[in-house]
N, C-alpha and C positions, 0 to 999 in steps of 0.2 A: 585613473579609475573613475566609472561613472558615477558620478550622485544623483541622486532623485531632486526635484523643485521641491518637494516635501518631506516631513519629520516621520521617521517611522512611527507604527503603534508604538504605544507603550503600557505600562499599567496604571497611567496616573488618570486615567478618564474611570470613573468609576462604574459608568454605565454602559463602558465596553466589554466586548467578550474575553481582550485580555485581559482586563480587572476580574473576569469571571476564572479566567484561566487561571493564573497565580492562588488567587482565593479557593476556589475550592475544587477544581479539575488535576491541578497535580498534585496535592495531598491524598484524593483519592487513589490516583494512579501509584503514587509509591505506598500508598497502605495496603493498595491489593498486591504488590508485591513482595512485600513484608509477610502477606499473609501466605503467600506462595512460598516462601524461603520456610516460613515456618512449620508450615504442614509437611511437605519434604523432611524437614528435618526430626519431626514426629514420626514421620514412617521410617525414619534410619533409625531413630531412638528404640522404636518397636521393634524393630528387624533384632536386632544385637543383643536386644534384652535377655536371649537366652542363645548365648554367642554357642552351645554348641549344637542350635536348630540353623544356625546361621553359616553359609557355607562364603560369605564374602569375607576380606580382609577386614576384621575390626580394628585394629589399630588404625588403619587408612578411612576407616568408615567415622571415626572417632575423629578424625583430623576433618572430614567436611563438615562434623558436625558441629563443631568449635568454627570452622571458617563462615558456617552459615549463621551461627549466633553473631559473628564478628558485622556479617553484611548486616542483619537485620537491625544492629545497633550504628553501626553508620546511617542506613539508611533514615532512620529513626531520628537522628540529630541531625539528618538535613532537611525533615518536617519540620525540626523545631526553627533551624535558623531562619528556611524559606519565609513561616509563619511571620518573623521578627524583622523579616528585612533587613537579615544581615548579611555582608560582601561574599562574593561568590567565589570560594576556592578556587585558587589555581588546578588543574587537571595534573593529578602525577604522571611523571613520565615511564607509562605502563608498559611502555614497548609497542604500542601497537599505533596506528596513526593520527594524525593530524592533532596533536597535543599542544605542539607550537603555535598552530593555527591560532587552536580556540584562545590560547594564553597570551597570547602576542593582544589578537584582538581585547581581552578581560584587562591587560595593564593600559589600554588604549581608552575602556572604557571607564575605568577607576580614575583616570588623570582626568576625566571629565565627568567626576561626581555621578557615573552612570554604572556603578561595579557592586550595585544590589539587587536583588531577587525581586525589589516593588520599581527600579528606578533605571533597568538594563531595558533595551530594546526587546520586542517579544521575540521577535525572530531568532537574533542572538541568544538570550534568555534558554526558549524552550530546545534549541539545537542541542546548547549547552550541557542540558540536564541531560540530556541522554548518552550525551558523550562522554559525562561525569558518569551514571550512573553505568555505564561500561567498564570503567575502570575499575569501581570497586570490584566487578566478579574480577575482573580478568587479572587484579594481582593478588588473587586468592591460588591455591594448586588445585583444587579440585572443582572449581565453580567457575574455571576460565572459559567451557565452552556453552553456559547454561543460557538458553536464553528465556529471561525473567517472563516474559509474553508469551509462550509459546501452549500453553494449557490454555489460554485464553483463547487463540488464536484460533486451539484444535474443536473447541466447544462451539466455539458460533459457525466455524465450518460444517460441523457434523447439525449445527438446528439448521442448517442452509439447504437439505436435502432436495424439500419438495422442491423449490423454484430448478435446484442441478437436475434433476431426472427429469423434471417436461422442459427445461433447455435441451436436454440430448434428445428426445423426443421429437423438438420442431428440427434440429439439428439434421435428424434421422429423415424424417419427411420431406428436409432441400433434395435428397439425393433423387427422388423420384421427379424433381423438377428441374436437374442440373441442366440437361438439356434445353430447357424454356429460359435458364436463367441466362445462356451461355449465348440464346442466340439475339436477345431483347436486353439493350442496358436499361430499361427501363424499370424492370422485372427485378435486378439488381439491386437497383435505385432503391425501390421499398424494403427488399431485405436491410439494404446498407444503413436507412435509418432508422429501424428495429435491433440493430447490430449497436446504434450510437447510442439510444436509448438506455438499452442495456448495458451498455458497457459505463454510460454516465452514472446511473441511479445505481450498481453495483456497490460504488461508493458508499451507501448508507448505512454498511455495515463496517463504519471507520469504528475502531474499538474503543480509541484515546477519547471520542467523543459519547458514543452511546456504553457506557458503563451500567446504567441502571436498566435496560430492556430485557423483556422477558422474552419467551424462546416464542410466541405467538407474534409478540411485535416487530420482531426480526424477518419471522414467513410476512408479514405483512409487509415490509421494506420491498423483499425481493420480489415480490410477485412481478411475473413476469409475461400475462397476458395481455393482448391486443388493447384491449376496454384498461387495463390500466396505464400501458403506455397512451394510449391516447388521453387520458385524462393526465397523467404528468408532463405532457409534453404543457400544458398550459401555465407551466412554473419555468419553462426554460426562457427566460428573461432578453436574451440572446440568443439567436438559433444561426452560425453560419452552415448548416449542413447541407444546403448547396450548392455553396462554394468548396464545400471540401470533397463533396462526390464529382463535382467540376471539373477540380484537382485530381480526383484519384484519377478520374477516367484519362487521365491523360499521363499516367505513367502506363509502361509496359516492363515486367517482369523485374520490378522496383521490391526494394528493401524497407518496411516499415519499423520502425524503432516506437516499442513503448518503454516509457518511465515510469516504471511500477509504484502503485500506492501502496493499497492493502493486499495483506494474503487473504488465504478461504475463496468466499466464494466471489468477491471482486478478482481474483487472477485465474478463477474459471472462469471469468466472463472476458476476462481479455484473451483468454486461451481460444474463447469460441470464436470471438472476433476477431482474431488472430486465424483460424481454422478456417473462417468464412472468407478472410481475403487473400489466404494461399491455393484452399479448394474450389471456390467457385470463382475467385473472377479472375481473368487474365491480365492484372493489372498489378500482383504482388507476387513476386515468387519466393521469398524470404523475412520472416519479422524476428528481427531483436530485441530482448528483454533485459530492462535496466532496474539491479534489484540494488538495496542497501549492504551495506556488509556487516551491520551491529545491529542489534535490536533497535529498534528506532519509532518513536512515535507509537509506541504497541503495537499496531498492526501490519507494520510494513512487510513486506517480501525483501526477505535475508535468501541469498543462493541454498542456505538448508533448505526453507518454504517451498523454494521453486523446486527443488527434488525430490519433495517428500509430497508435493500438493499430483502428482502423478500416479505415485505408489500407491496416496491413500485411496484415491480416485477408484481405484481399479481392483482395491481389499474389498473383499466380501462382507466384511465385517466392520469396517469405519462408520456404516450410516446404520447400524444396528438395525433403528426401528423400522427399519424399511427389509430387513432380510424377510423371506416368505414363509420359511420355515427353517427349523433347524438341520435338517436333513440337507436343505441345499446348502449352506451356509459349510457344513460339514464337508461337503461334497467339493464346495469351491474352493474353501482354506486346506486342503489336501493337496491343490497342486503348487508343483515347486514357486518358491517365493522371488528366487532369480529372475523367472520369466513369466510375468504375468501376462503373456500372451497366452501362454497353456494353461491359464484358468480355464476349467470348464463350463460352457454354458447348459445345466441344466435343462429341459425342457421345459421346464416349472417355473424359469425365472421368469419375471417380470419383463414386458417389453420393454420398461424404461430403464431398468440397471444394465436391460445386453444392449440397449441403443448407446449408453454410458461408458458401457466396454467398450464396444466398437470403437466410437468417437474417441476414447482418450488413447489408445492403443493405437489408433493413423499418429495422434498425439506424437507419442511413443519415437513411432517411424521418422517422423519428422524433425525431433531432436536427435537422434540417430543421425539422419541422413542432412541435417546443418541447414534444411528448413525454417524451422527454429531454433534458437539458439540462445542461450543466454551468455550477457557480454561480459564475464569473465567463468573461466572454468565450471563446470556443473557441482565438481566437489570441493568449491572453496569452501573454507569454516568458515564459521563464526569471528570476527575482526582480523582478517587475512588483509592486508595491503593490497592494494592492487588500484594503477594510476587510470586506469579504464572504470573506475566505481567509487573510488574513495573522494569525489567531488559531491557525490549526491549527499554525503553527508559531513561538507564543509559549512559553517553555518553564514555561508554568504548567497545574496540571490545568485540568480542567474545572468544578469546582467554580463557581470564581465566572465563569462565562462572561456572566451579563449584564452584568456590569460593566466586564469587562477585554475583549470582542467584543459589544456588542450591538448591532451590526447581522447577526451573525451567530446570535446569539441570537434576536433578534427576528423572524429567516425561519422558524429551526427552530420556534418557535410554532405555525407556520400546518401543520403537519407532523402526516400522519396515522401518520408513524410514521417515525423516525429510525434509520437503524442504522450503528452503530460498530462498524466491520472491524476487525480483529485483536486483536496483544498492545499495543503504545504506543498507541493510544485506549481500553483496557481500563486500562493504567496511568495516566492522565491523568485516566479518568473516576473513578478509585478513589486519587487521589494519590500513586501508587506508595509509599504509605504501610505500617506493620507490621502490618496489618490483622491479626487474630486470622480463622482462615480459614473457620470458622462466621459472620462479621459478613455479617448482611442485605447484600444489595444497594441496597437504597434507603438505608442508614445509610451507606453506604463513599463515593455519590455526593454525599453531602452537600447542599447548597442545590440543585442542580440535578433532584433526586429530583423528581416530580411537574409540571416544569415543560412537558414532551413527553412521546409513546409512545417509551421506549428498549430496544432490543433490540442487545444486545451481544453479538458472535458471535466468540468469540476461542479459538483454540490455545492452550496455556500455554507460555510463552518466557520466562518472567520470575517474579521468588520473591513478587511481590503477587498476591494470591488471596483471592475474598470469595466469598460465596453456597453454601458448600458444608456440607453436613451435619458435624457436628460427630464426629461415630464415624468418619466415613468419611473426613475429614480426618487424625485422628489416626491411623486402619490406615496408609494411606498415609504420615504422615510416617515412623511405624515401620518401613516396607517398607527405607527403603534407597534406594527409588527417586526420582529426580532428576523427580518427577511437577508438582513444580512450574515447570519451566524445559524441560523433555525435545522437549515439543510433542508428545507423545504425546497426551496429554490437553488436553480442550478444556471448555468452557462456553456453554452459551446461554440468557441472562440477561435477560429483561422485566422493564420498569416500566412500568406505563401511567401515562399522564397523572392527577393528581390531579383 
């Protein structure tokens, strides 16, 4: 198995982001779901209060609400242990997977005085917690398929509106130039780095990281016009998007595989660019979607996400403030909910919510017809096994992925080009190791260098950082500025295939 020349992060640097992490980023993150278990269980408490206004099962409703006192009291005492730096439970064996994994590696790390919350590697560490904090729902009865993130998830999608409706908008506008776009790759060329842009800074709406933003500073992340992409393009620290338009142009009728990060309005911007290199160019005729199968990192895309991020797309009613009036709203929540093709489009709507339908509805068609596809079943649950996904949330990098996933390896093969969303598949793919921050990219990936086309499009959230000029490295560590963690600054990273 490969090792890195250097020591993972840890949290013993006090003025790194994992010192910031452990301190005070996952206390917040399990006290907002404490607060989630709680409120729920408030509105069951109210429901019942007068059991014969109540037409659901009380005894059963009685049992969640005893199981969610039970979570919220675990969850509670692993604030307090994390806080204390004490040993990191072994994972019960919940039935659901890789339990051995994580536990195998936790007795590996305790033989080496490394089996605490201040003194485990972050990688490990933060995998961990979430794979811990799965098990408590899941050997509960009633709270096995809830996932703790998912209100969170549904609220910064719904403030994400304005940047969704003028994406469908310019979306709407390619079709008048498909013909210019089809006959000139040059034409292409600027969509395609408009499409990178967007799909990189998507990322800013990572949830595990922005917990405190208001729904004004969120529109301000996504903005998605011309004068702001060009003014962020002066943060992308690395730009291979030459090489990877280089690259594209040179497949034909080629399979793109993305590695999903965040749900909302990040997996509408990989849907668009996703849309953009099925639709307009003749260089992809198929993209696969690589989601988690457990809640993970808060905002990940779970197979629910990706089925529901369609439906809500295309509800009259999910982006509220944006409906016109009541009447339309009325009008469109009347047609059958099976086939949101037969929503009707008023005359009254808005150009930007039927340019919205339109686009997510070809959407539609194209999950339908195995255009796209996500790479395991569309109705997996919530923690389903499955040897095609349950690597993305093993808590090892990417390094040795043929060995420790090769069925998941062995798809990415066939792959005309692979892309790894955010900062945790940036860190995975580069061992969240002390890389020196001039270290190539293909040296940081280790074994996996050369094995697919990789293009890695991440924000910086985290203190691991490879592929950057070595002056410009250094100005920046001198600035003062938190440029490695901030998410101000971003990267985007090719390797072609060997």
């Amino acid at each position: 198995m490969y090792q890195a020349p250097y020591a993972p992060y840890d949290f013993t640097d006090k003025e790194s982001f994992a010192y910031e992490t452990v301190l005070r980023r996952w206390p917040v993150i399990l006290t907002n779901i404490i607060d989630t278990v709680y409120r729920l269980n408030h509105q069951l408490s109210t429901s019942i209060a007068k059991p014969e206004l109540y037409d659901g099962d009380v005894a059963e409703t009685q049992t969640k609400i005893q199981e969610g006192k039970n979570i919220i009291e675990t969850i509670s005492a692993l604030k307090y242990r994390m806080a204390r730096d004490r040993p990191l439970e072994p994972i019960p064996d919940d039935g659901e997977a890789l339990t051995d994994v994580y536990n195998t590696e936790l007795s590996r790390l305790t033989e080496q005085g490394k089996g605490s919350w201040f003194t485990a590697p972050w990688l490990y560490a933060e995998c961990y917690l979430y794979r811990l904090l799965r098990s408590y729902f899941v050997q509960t009865k009633l709270w096995s398929s809830f996932d703790p993130f998912l209100s969170q998830k549904l609220d910064t999608f719904r403030k994400s509106s304005a940047a969704i409706f003028q994406l469908a908008t310019t979306m709407k506008e390619l079709e008048g130039d498909k013909g210019k776009l089809a006959s000139d790759p040059a034409n292409l060329n600027v969509i395609f780095k408009e499409m990178i842009q967007m799909c990189l800074w998507g990322n800013a709406t990572d949830l595990s990281m922005l917990t405190h933003l208001t729904h004004e500073d969120i529109q301000h992340l996504q903005s998605v016009g011309r004068d702001a992409q060009a003014v962020r393009k002066e943060f992308i620290l690395t730009d291979n998007q030459d090489s990877v338009w280089a690259h594209l142009t040179s497949l034909k009728d080629a399979r793109i595989d993305f590695v999903l990060d965040n749900a909302g309005f990040e997996l509408f911007t990989d849907f668009v660019f996703a849309d953009f290199l099925v639709t307009y160019t003749p260089y992809v005729s198929k993209v696969a979607f690589h989601p988690k199968l457990i809640p993970w990192f808060v905002s990940d895309v779970t197979p629910p996400d990706f089925k529901s991020t369609i439906s809500s797309l295309l509800s009259p009613t999910f982006f509220p403030s944006t409906e016109p009036d009541a009447q339309t709203a009325s009008l469109a929540a009347s047609a059958p909910a099976q086939d949101s093709s037969t929503v009707p489009t008023p005359s009254g709507l808005p150009d930007s919510r039927r340019h919205l339908k339109e686009m997510v509805t070809r959407w539609e068609g194209y999950l339908r017809d195995g255009v796209f596809e996500l790479s395991v079943p569309l109705d997996t649950p919530l923690g389903a096994s499955n040897v095609k996904a349950n690597f993305w949330t093993m808590p090892w990098p990417y390094w040795n992925m043929q060995e420790q996933g090769p069925e998941v390896f062995d798809s990415l093969k066939d792959s005309g080009l692979v892309i790894f969303k955010g900062d945790l598949n940036f860190r995975k793919l580069t061992g969240d190791v002390k890389w020196p921050a001039h270290t190539p990219f293909e040296t940081a990936i280790g074994p996996l260098a050369g094995s697919f086309p990789i293009l890695s499009l991440r924000t910086n959230k985290a203190d691991v950082i490879v592929g950057i000029d070595k002056a410009l490295a250094e100005k920046l560590d001198n600035s003062g500025e938190n440029w490695r963690y901030s998410g101000k600054y971003a990267v985007v990273l090719f390797l072609p295939k060997a």
